[in-house]
N, C-alpha and C positions, 0 to 999 in steps of 0.2 A: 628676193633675198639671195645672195650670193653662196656659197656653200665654202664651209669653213674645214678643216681637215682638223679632227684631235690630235695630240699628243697618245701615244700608247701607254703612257705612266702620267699618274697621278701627283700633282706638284703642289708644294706651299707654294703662293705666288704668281702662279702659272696663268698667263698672258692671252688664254684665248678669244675672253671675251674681251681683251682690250685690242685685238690682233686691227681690226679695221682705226681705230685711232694710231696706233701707229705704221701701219704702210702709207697715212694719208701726210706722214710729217715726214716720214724717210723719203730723199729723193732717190733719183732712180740712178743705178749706178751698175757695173759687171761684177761686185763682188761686196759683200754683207759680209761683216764679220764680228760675231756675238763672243764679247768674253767669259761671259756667263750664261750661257747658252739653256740650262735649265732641260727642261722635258720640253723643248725646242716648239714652242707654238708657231711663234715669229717665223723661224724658218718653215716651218711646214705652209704658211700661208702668206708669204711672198714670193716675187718673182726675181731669181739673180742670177747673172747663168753661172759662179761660185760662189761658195760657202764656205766661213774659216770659224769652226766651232770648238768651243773651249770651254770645259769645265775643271772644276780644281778636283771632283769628285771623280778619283781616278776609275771606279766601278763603273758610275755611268758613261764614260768615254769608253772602258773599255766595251760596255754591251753594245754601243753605239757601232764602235769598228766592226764589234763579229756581226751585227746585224746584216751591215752595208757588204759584209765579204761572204757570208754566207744564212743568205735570210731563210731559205727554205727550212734547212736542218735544224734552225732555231728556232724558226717558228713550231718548226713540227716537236722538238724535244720540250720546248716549252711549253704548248698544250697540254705532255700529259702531267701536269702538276697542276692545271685546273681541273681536279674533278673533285668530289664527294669526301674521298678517304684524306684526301690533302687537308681540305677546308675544317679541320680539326685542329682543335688547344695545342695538345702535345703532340702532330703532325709539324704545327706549324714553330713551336721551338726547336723541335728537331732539326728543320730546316736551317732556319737560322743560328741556331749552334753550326752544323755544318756549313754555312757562309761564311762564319766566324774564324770557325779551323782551316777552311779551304783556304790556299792560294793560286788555284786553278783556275786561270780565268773565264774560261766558258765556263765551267759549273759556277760562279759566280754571280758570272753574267744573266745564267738561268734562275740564279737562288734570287739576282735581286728583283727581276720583273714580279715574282711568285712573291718576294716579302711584300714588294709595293702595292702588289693590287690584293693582300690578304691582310698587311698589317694594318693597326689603328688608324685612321682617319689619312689613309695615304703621305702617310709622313716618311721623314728619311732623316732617320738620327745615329749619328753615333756618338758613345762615350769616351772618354778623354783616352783609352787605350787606342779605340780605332775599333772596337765592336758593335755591331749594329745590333740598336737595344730598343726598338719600336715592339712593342707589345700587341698580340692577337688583336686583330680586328673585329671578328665574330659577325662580317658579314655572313646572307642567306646564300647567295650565290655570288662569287668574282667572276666579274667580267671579266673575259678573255679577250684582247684586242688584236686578234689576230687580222681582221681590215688594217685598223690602226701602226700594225707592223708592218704590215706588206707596205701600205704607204709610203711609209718613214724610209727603209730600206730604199725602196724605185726612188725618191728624191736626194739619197745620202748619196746618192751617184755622184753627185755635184758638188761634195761636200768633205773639206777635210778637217778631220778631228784630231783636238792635241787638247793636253792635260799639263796646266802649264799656269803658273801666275798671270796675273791679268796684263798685268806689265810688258810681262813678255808676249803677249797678242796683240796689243794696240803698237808693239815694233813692227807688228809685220805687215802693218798697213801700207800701203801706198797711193798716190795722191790721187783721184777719185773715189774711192773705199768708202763705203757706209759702214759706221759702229752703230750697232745697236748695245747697251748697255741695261742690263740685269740683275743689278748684286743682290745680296740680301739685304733687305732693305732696314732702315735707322726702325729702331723699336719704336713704336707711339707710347710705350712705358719699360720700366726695369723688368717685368716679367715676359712681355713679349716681342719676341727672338728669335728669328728660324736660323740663325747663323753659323748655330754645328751639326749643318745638315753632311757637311763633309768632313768634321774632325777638324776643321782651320775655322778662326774666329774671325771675324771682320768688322770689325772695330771703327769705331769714329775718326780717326787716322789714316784709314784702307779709302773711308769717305770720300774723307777731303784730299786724299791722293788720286782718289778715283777723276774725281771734278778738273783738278792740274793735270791728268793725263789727258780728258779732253781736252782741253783748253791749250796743252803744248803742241797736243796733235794737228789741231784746224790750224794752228800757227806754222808748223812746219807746215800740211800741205793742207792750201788755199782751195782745193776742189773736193777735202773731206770735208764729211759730216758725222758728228758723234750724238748719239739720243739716248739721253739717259734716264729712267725709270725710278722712280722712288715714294716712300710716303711724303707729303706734304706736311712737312715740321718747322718750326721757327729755324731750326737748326739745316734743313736741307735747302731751303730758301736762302740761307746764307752763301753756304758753299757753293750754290748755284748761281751766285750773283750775279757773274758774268757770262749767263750765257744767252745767246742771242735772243731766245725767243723762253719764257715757260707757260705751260698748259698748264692747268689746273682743272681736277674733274673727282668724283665720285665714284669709287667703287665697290661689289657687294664681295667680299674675303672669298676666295677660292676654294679653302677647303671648311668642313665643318661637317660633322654627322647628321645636322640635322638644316636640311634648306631654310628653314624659317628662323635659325638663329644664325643667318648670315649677316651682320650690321656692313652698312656702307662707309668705307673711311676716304680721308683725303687722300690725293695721289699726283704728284708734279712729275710731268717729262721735261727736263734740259736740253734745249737744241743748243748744239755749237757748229757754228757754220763757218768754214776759212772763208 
């Protein structure tokens, strides 16, 4: 069994177990470029020698850059907000009020690892101001990913991060380029939505723009490849109509408090191939 590298944060969504289905449909190419890059599975478990990573969630780009420029001092300030006194109610609002007031972006950067792996069920919400409003987790003990950092860091060598519409990432492709594509994905109902994970909504519109950018892309250049990730819906089968090839497969939900109430839902990849 091959050895798979984690994410250091914890993601709605999050691709690790799907990592070997899609290296085996991405061809091989000098440069990977995720526009929704996420808690970066993909990346951490392919082989490209660059990387053009993009999220709209300016926090997470921003921990990303100080990781890659200076991982040591992060890692190490961010250890001591895993201990005992942290892992408390009113510790951990504290924090997050002070994430809320900060515009410092290293103490940010530190508040948000600490919110991720103490808040509720690993999630990453904000509300319509732009505050982040995930509620106490009341794990025993958070895990510290300090491997999981050092990792991510020795590979972000290769890797440039921007914070930037999607739009504006699949410009900056050029003709060999592999897209891997991430969004958040079409609800399978009206309550479930992970889509204001960054304070921006992405809507049935964003979709079907998403689907035309691939499809303009492989037309301008004949040697890209765009793979796009989504639940399996009447509605995603549609706007995927035209594309070269779809997978259809089963998977068990990424996050959940509880492993045995993870149910397995549908899931289509869209290859578009120039």
């Amino acid at each position: 069994m091959t050895y798979k590298n984690r994410a250091f944060l914890k993601w709605a969504g999050g691709k690790f177990t799907l990592c070997d289905v899609i290296n085996k449909m991405l061809p091989k190419g000098e440069c990977l470029i995720e526009p929704f890059v996420g808690a970066g599975s993909v990346f951490l478990n392919s082989d490209f020698e660059r990387y053009i990573l993009n999220d709209i969630n300016q926090d997470l780009i921003n921990l990303y850059k100080i990781l890659q420029s200076r991982p040591v001092q992060y890692i190490r300030d961010a250890a001591k907000l895993f201990t005992a006194e942290h892992n408390q109610s009113d510790a951990y609002y504290e924090h997050r009020k002070a994430f809320n007031d900060t515009r410092d972006t290293y103490e940010r950067s530190l508040l948000f690892l600490y919110l991720n792996r103490h808040g509720y069920n690993g999630l990453c919400r904000y509300n319509k101001s732009g505050g982040y409003n995930v509620p106490f987790g009341k794990y025993k003990k958070p895990y510290f990913p300090e491997k999981e950092l050092q990792i991510f860091a020795e590979k972000s060598q290769k890797a440039t991060f921007v914070c930037e519409n999607y739009r504006d990432t699949f410009n900056r492709a050029q003709n060999g380029d592999v897209i891997y594509c991430d969004p958040p994905y079409v609800p399978l109902s009206k309550t479930a939505s992970f889509t204001s994970y960054a304070g921006n909504g992405f809507g049935l519109d964003e979709q079907a723009d998403l689907a035309n950018a691939a499809e303009e892309t492989v037309d301008k250049y004949k040697k890209t490849t765009v793979l796009i990730s989504n639940h399996d819906t009447i509605w995603t089968r549609k706007i995927y109509e035209h594309a070269n090839k779809i997978k259809k497969l089963n998977v068990a939900r990424t996050i959940s408090q509880k492993g045995t109430g993870r149910k397995k839902v549908g899931e289509l990849m869209a290859l578009y191939k120039g």
